[in-house]
C-alpha positions as CSV (number, residue, x, y, z in Angstrom):
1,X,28.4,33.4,0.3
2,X,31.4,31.8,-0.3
3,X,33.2,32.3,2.9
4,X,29.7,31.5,4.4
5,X,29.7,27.8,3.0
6,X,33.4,26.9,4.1
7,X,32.6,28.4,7.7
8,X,30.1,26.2,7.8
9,X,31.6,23.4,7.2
10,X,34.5,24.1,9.3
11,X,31.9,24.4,12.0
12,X,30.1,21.4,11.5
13,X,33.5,18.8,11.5
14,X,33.7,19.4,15.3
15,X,30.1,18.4,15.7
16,X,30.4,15.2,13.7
17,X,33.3,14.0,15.3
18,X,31.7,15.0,18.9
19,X,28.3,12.8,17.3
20,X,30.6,9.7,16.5
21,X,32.2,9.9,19.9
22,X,28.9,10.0,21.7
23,X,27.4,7.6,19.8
24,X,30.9,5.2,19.8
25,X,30.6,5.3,24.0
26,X,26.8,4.7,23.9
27,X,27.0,1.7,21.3
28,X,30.5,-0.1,23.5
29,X,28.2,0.3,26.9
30,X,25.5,-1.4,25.6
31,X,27.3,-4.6,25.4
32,X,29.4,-6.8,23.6
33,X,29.3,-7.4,19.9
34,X,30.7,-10.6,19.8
35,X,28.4,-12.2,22.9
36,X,26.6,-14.0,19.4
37,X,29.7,-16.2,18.6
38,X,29.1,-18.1,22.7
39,X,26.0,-19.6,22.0
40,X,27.6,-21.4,18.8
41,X,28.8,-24.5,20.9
42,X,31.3,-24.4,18.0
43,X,33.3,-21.5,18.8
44,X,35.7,-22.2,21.6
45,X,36.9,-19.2,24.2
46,X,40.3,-19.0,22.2
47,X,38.4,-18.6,18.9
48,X,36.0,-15.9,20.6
49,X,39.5,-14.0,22.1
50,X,41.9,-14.3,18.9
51,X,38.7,-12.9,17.0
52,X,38.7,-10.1,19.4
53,X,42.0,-9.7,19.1
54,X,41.8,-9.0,15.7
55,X,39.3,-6.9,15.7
56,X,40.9,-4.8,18.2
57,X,37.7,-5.0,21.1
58,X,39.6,-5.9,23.8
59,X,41.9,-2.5,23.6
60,X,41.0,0.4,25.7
61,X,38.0,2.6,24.1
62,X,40.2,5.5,23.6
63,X,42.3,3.8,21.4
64,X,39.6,1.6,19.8
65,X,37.9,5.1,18.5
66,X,41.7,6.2,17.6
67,X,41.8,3.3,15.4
68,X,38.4,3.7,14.1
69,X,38.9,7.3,12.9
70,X,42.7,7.5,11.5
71,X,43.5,3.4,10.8
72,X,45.4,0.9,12.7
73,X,47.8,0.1,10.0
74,X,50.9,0.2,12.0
75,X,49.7,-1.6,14.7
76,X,50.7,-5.4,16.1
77,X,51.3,-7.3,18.9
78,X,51.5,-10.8,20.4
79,X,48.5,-12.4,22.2
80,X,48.2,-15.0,24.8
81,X,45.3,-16.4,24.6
82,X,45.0,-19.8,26.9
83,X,48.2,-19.2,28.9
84,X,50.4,-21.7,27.1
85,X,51.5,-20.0,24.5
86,X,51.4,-16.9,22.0
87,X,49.5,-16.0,19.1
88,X,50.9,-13.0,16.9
89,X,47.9,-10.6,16.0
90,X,49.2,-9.0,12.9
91,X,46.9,-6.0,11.9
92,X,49.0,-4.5,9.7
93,X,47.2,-3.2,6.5
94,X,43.7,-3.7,8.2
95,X,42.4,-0.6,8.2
96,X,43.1,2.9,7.1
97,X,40.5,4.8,9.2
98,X,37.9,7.1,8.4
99,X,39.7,10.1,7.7
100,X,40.9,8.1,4.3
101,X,37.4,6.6,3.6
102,X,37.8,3.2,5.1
103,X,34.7,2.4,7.4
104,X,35.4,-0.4,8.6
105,X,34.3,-3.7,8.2
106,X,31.2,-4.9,9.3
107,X,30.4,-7.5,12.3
108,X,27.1,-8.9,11.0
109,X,27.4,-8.8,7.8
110,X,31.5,-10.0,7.1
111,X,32.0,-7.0,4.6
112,X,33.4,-3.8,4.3
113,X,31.0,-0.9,5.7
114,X,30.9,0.8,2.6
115,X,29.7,-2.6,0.7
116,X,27.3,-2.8,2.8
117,X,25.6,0.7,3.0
118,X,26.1,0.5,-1.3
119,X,23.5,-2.4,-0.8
120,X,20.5,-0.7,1.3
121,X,21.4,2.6,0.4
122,X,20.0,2.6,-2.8
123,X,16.9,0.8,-2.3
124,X,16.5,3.3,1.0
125,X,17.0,6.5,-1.8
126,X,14.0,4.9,-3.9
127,X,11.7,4.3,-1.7
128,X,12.3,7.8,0.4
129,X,12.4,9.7,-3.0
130,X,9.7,8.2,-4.2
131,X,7.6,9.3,-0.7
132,X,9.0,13.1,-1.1
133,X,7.6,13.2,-4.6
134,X,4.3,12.4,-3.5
135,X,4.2,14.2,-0.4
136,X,5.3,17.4,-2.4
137,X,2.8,17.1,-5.0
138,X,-0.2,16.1,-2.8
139,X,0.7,18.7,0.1
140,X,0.9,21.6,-2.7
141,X,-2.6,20.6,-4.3
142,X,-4.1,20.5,-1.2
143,X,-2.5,23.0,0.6
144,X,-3.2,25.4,-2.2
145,X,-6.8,24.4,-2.8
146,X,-7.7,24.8,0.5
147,X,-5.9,28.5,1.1
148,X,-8.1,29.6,-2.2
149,X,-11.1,28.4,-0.8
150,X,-10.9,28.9,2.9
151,X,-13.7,27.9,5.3
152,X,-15.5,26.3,2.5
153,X,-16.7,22.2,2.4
154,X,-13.7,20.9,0.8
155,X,-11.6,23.3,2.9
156,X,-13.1,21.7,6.2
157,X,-12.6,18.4,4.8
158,X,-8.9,18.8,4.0
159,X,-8.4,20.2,7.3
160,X,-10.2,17.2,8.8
161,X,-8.9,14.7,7.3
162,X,-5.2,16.5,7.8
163,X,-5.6,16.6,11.3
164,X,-6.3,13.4,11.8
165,X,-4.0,12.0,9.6
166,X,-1.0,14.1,11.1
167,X,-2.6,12.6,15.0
168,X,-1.6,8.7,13.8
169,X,1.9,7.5,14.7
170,X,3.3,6.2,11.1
171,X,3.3,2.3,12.6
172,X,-0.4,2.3,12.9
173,X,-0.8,4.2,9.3
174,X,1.2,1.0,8.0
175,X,-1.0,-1.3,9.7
176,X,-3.8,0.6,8.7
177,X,-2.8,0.5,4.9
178,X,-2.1,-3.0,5.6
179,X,-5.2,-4.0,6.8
180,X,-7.0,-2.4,3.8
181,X,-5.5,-3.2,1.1
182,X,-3.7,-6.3,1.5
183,X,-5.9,-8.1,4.2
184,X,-9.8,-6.7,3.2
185,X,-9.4,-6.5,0.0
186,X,-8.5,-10.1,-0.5
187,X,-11.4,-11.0,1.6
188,X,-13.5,-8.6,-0.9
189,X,-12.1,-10.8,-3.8
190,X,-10.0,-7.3,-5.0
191,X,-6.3,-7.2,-5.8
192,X,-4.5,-6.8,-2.8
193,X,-1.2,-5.2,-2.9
194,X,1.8,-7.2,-1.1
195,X,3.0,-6.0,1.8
196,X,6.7,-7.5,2.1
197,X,9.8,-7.1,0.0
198,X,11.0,-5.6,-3.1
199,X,10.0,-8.0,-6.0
200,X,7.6,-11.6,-5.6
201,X,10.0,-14.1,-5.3
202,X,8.2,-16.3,-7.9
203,X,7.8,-13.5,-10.2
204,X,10.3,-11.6,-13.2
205,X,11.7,-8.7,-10.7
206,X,9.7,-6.4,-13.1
207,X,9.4,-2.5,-12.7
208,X,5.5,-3.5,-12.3
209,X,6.0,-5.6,-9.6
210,X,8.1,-3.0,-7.9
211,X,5.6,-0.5,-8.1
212,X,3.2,-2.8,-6.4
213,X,5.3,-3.4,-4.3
214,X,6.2,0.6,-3.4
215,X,3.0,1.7,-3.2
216,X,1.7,0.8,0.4
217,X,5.3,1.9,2.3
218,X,5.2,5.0,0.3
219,X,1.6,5.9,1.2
220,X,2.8,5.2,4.8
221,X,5.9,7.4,4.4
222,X,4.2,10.7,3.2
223,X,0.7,10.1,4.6
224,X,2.0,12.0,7.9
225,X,4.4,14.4,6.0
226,X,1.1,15.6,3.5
227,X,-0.9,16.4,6.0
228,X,1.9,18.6,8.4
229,X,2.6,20.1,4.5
230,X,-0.5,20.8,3.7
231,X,-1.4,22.4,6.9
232,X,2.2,25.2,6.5
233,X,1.5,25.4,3.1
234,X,-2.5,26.7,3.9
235,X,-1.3,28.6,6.6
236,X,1.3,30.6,4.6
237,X,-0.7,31.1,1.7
238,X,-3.4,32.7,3.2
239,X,-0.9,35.0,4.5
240,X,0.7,36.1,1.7
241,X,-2.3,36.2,-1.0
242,X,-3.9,38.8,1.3
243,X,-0.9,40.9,1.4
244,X,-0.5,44.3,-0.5
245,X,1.6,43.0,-3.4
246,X,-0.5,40.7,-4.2
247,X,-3.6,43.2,-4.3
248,X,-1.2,45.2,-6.7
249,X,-0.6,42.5,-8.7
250,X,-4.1,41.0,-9.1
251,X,-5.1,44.8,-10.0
252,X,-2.6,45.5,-12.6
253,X,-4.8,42.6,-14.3
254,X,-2.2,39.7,-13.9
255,X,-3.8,36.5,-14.1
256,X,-4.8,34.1,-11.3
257,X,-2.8,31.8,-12.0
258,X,0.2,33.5,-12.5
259,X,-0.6,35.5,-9.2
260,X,-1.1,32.0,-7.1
261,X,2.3,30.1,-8.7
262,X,4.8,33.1,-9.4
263,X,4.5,35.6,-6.9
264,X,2.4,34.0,-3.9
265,X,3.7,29.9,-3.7
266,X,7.3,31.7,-4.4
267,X,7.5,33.2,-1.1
268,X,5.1,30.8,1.4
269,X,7.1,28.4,0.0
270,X,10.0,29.5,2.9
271,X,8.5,27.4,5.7
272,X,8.3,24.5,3.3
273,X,12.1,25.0,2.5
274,X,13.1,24.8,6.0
275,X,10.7,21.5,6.9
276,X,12.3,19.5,3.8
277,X,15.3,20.8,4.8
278,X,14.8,19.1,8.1
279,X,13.7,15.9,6.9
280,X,15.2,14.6,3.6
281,X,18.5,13.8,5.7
282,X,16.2,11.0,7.1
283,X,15.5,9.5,4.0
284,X,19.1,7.9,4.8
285,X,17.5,6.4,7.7
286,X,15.4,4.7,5.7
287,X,12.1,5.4,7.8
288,X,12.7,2.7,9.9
289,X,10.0,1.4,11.3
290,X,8.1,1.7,7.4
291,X,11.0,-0.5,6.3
292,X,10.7,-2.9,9.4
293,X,6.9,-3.3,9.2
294,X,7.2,-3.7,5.2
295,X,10.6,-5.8,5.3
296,X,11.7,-3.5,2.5
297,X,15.4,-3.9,2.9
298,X,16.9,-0.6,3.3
299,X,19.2,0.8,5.1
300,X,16.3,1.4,8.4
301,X,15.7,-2.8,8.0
302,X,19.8,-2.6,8.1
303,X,20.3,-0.7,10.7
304,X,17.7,-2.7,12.9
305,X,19.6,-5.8,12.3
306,X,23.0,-4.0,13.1
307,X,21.7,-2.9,16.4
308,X,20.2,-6.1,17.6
309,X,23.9,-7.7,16.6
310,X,25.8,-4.2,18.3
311,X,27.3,-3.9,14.7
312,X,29.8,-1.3,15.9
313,X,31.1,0.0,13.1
314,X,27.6,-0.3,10.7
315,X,26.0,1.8,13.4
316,X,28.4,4.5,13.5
317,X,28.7,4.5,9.8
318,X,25.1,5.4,9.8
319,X,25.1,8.2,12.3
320,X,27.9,9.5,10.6
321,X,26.8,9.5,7.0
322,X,23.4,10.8,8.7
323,X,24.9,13.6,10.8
324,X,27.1,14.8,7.2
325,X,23.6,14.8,5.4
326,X,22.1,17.1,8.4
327,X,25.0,19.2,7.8
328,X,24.6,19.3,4.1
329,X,20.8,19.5,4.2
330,X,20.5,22.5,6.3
331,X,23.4,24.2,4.4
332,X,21.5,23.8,1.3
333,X,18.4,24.9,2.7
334,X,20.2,28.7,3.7
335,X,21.6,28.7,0.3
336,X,17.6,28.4,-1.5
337,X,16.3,30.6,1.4
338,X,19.0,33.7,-0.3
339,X,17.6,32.8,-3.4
340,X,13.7,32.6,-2.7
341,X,14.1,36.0,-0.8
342,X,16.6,38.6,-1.6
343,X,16.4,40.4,1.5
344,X,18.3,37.6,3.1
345,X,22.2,37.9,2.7
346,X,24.8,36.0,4.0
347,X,28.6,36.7,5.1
């Protein structure tokens, strides 16, 4: 298992680094980052070039993703930005690349990368946590319930309601949550819940305030994921509590319970390793159009702002940390798959 993990992760480095390059070539075709700092009628062309300079956007993109990955301490030169005369661009001590943890520093935001992702990144992880914890609970109760009572009412009525649920794009289950509980039920003299932000800005920044405040982004979040749940989790079940072992174990007098949550969930509960496997990396993401529509300010709110601005080095710092949580994700997903079945072994 051992030599499994590191080969694994040897693989993967190529990959990222092929992911940042893609994704640096994309980002620097799209436009130029500092095409903002024109229509401030205070920024003269020399203040527009020497910032340029600085930041190292006018070298050639080769060398601009040279200095991005391993640092551009050791680099300087002179300038001339109007023609009559030089300006000395000393970079020295800037940056000291990725490969030694320095992201860079951000266009929009006038901060080091890192800072900036230790903002959203947290609120991002409690919000998307939040959603998995619900989604897991609610997909198991239903899934289960419906697998143990196949074809009946409530059965139908899960699968109903799953379906349709799983058919909605999550922007129009936001706007649907949205338009319930915020808009009719103020209009039906209810509490509505708020639909923007964190906290009230006129109230104490309570944890009852945040709750409030979680409760319509999250239902948004794992509405979609419950239902596609539910639905693997059904399907697998139904498979395995008709199988042999579980006839052996139900006739050696084991009780139903212990039947249903030790031996069946145990193994249909493989799919549903490899799905969450899939997705949790996106929690990083922060959902972004969930965070957009509920101006939850995440790291899916930041990276919209970063891309409207072309916030080079935000943007790639997202794909990267996202592609290393992929990588990590799915690794850890082989690792509980040798542990939920035994059969599986890997070298």
């Amino acid at each position: 298992m051992t030599q499994y993990i590191i080969r694994r992760i040897l693989q993967a480095i190529p990959l990222i680094i092929l992911i940042t390059v893609i994704v640096f070539i994309l980002l620097k075709a799209s436009g130029d980052p500092l095409a903002y700092l024109a229509a401030d009628p205070r920024n003269t062309q020399a203040d527009i070039e020497l910032q340029r300079a600085r930041l190292g956007l006018d070298d050639p993109l080769p060398l601009q993703f040279v200095h991005w990955l391993v640092g551009d301490t050791w680099y300087r030169r002179q300038v001339d930005l109007n023609g009559d005369g030089e300006y000395e661009i000393d970079r020295y001590g800037d940056r000291e690349g990725v490969i030694r943890g320095d992201l860079g520093e951000s266009l929009v935001y006038r901060r080091p990368v890192t800072e900036v992702l230790g903002r959203f990144l947290p609120n991002t992880l409690l919000l998307g946590i939040s959603a998995y914890v619900v989604t897991i609970i609610f997909s198991l109760t239903f899934g289960i319930f419906a697998a143990l009572n196949q074809y009946s009412v409530a059965d139908n009525i899960i699968t109903a309601a799953a379906f349709f649920t799983y058919s909605l794009p999550v922007f129009l289950s936001a706007l649907i949550l949205v338009q319930i509980f915020a808009v009719q039920f103020r209009h039906w003299g209810l509490p509505a819940l708020p639909v923007s932000g964190m906290y009230n800005p006129r109230g104490d920044r309570s944890v009852t305030d945040l709750i409030q405040h979680m409760i319509l982004p999250v239902a948004a979040l794992s509405s979609i994921s419950i239902a596609g749940y539910s639905r693997y989790i059904r399907a697998t079940m139904l498979e395995v509590i008709n199988s042999d072992y579980i006839r052996t174990a139900r006739a050696k007098g084991l009780g139903e319970r212990r039947v249903v949550f030790l031996h069946a969930l145990k193994n249909a509960s493989l799919p549903l390793v490899t799905l969450i496997g899939l997705d949790v990396p996106f929690l990083l993401s922060g959902a972004i159009i969930t965070e957009t529509i509920f101006s939850w300010p995440g790291t899916g709110f930041m990276f919209i702002n970063a891309l409207e601005r072309l916030d080079l080095p935000l943007i790639i710092a997202f794909v990267l940390m996202i592609a290393i949580a992929i990588v990590i994700f799915q690794l850890l997903t082989d690792i509980i798959y040798a542990w939920l079945d035994p059969r599986i072994h890997y070298n």
